[in-house]
N, CA and C atoms as an extended XYZ file, in Angstrom:
261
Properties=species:S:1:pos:R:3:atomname:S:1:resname:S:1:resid:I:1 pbc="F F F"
N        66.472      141.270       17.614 N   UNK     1
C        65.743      141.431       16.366 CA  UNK     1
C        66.135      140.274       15.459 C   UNK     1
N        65.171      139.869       14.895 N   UNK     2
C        65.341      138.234       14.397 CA  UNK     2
C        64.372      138.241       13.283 C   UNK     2
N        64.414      137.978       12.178 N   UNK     3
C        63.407      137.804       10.846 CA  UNK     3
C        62.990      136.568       11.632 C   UNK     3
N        63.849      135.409       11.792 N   UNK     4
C        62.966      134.118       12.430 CA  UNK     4
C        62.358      134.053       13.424 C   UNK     4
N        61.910      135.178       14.266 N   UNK     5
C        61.192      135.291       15.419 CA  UNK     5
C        59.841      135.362       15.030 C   UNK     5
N        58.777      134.687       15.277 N   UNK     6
C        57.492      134.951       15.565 CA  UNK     6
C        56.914      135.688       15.474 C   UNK     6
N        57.056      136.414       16.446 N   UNK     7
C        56.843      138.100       16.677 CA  UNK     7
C        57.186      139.022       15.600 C   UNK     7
N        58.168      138.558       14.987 N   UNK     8
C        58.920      139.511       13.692 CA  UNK     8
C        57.390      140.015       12.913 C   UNK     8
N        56.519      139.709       12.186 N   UNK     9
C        55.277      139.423       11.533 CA  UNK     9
C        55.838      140.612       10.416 C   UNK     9
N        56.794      140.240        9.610 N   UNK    10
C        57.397      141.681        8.341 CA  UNK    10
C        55.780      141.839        7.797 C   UNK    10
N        55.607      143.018        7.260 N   UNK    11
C        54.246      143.245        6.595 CA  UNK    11
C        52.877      143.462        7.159 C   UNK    11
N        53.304      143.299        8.465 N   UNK    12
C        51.978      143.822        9.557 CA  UNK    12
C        52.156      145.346        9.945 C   UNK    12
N        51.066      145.562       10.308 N   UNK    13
C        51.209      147.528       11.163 CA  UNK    13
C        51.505      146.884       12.808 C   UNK    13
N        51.609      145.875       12.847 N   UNK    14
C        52.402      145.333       14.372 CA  UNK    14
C        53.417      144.118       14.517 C   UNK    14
N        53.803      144.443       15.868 N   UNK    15
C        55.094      143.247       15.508 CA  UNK    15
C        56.221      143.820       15.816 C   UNK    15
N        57.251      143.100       16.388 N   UNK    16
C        58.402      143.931       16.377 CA  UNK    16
C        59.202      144.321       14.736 C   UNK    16
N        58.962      143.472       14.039 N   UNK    17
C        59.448      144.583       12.613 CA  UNK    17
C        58.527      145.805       12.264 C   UNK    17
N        57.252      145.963       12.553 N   UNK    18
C        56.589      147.578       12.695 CA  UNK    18
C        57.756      148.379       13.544 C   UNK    18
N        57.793      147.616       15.395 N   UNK    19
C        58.854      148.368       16.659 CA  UNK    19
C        60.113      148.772       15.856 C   UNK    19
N        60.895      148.018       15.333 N   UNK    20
C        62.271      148.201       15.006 CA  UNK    20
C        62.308      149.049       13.496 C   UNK    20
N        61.567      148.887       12.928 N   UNK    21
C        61.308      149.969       11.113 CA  UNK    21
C        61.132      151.056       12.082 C   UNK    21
N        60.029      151.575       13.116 N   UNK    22
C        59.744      152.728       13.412 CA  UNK    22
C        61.282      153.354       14.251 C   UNK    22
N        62.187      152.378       14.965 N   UNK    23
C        63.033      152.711       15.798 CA  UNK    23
C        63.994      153.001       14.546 C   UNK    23
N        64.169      152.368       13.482 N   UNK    24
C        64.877      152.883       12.622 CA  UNK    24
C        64.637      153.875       11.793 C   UNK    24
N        63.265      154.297       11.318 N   UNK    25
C        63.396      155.175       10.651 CA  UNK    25
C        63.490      156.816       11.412 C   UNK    25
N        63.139      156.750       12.532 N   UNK    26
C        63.436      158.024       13.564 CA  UNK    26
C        64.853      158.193       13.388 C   UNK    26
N        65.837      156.921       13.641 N   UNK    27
C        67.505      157.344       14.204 CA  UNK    27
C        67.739      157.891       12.090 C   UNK    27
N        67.152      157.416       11.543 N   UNK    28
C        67.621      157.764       10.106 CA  UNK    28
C        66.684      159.125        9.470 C   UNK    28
N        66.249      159.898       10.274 N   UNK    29
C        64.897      160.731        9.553 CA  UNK    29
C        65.610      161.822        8.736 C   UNK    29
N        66.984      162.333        9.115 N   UNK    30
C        67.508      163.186        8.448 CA  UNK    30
C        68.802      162.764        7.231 C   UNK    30
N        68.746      163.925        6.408 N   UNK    31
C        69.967      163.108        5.304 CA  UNK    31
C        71.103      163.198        6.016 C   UNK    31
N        71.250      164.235        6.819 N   UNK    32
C        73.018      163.930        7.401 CA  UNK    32
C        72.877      162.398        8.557 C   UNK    32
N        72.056      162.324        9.004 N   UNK    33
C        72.321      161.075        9.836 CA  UNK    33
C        71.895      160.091        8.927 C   UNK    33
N        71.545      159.737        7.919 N   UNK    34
C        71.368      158.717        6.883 CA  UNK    34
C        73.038      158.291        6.259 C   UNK    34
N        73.452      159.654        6.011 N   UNK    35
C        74.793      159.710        5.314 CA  UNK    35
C        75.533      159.491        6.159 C   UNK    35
N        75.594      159.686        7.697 N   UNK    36
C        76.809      159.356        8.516 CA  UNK    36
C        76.546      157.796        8.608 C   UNK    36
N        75.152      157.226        9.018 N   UNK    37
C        75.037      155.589        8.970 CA  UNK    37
C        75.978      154.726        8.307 C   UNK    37
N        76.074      155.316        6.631 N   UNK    38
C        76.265      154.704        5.838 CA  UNK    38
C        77.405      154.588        5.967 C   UNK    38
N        78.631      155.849        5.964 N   UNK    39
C        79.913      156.446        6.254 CA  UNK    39
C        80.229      155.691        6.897 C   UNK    39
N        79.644      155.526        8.093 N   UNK    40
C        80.125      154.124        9.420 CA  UNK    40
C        80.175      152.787        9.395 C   UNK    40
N        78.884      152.384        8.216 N   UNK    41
C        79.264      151.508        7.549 CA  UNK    41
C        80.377      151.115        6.691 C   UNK    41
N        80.517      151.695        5.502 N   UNK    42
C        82.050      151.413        4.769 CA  UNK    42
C        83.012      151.841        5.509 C   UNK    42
N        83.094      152.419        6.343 N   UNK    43
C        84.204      152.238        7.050 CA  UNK    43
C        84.247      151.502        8.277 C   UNK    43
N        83.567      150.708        8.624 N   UNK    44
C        83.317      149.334        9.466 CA  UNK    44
C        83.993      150.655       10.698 C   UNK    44
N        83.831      151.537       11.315 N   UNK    45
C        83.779      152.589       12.043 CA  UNK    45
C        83.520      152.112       13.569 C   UNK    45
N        82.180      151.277       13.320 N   UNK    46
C        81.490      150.482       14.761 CA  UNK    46
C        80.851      149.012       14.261 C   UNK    46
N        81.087      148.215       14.997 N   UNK    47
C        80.863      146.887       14.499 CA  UNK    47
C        78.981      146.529       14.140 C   UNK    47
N        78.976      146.759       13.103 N   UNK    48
C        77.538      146.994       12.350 CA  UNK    48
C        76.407      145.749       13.003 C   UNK    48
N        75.477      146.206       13.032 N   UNK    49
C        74.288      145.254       13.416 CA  UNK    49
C        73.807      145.050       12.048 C   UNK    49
N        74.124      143.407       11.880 N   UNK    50
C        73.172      143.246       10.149 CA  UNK    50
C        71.797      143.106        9.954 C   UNK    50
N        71.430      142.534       11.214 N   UNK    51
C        69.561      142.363       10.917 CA  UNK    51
C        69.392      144.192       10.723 C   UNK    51
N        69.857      145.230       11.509 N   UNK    52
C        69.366      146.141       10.961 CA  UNK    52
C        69.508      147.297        9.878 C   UNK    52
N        70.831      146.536        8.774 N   UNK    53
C        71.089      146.835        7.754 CA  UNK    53
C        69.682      146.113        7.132 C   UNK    53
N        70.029      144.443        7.303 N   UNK    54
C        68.514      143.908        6.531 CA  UNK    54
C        67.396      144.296        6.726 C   UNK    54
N        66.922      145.064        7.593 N   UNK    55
C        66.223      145.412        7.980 CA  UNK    55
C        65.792      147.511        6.910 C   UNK    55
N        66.748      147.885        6.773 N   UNK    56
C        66.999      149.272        5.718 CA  UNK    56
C        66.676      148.210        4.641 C   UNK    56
N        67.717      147.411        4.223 N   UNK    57
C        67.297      147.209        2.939 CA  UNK    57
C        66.184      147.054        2.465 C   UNK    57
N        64.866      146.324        3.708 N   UNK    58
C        64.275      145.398        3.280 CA  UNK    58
C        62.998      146.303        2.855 C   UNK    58
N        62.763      147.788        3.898 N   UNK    59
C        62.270      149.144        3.684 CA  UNK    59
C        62.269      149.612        2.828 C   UNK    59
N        63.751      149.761        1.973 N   UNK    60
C        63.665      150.457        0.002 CA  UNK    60
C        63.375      149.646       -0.277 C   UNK    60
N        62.969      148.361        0.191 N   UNK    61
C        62.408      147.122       -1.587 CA  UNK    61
C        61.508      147.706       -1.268 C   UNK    61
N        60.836      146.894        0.229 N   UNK    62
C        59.420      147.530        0.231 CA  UNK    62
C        58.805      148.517       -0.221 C   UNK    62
N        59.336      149.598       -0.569 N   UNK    63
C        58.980      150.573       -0.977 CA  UNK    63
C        58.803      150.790       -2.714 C   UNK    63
N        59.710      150.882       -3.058 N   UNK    64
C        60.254      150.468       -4.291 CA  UNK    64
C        59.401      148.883       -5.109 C   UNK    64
N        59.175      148.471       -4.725 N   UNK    65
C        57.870      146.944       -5.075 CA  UNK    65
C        56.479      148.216       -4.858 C   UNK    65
N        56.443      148.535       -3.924 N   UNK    66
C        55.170      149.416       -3.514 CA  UNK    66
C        55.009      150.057       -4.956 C   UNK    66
N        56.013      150.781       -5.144 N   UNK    67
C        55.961      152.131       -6.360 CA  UNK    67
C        56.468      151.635       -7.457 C   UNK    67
N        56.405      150.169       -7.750 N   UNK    68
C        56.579      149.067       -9.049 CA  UNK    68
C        57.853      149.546       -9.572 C   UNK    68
N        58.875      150.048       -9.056 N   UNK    69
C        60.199      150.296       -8.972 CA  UNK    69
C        60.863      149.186       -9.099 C   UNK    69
N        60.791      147.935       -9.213 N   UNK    70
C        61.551      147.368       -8.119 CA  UNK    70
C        61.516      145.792       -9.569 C   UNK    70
N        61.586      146.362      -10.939 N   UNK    71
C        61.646      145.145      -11.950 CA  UNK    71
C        60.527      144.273      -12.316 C   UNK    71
N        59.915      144.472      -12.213 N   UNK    72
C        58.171      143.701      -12.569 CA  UNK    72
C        58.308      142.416      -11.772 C   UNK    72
N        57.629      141.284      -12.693 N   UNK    73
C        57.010      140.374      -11.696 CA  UNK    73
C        58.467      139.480      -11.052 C   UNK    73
N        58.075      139.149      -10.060 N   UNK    74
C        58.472      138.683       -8.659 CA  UNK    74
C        59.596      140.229       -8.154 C   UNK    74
N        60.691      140.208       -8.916 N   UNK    75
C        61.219      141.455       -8.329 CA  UNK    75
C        61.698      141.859       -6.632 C   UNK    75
N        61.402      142.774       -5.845 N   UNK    76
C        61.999      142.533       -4.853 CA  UNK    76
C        61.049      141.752       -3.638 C   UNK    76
N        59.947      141.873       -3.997 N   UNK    77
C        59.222      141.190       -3.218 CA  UNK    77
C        59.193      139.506       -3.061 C   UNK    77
N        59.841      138.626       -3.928 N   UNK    78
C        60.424      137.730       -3.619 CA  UNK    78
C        61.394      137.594       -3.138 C   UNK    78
N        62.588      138.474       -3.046 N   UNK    79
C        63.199      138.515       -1.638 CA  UNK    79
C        62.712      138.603       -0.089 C   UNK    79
N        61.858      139.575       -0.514 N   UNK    80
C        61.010      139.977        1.051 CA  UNK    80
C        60.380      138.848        1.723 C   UNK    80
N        59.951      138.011        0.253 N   UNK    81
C        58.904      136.892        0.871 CA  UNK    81
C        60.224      135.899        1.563 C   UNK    81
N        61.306      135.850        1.184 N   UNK    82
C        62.178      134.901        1.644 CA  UNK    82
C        62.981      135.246        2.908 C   UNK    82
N        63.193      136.473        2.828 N   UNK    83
C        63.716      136.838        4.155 CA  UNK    83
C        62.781      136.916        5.526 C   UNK    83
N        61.598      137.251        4.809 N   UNK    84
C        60.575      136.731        5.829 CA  UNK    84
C        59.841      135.261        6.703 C   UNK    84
N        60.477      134.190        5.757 N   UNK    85
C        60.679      132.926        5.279 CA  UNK    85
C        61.622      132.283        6.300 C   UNK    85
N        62.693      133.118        6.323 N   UNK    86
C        64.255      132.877        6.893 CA  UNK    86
C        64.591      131.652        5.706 C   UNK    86
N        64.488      132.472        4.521 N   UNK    87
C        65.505      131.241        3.711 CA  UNK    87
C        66.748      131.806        3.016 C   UNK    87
């Protein structure tokens, strides 16, 4: 899983970032397995995969920009545009 991959296409209904959001939001659908994720995180528990932390994060902007949450203009969606970017 690679933002700089090709295939990545963030912001499409296809693509492996559609494959990997959907593979992530299944392993995360409940609050206790959301809360143990996290748990495993701060406590570096198992050696963390970061594209698919960046990959969570990149889901609450998205979301959060969606529902104008997210600080008015540019806000998180100029991150998105950059991580999508690979800058």
């Amino acid at each position: 899983m690679s933002w700089a991959d090709p295939e990545w296409k963030w912001g499409y209904g296809g693509g492996k970032a559609h494959d990997a959001a959907f593979v992530l939001r299944s392993a995360l659908e409940t609050e206790d397995s959301r809360s143990e994720w996290v748990v495993a995180l701060l406590n570096d528990d198992q050696n963390p995969e970061w594209e698919v932390v960046k990959l969570c994060l990149a889901l609450k902007w998205q979301k959060a920009a969606r529902e104008g949450r997210d600080g008015g203009t540019g806000g998180y969606g100029d991150i998105l545009e950059r991580m999508a970017a690979c800058k």
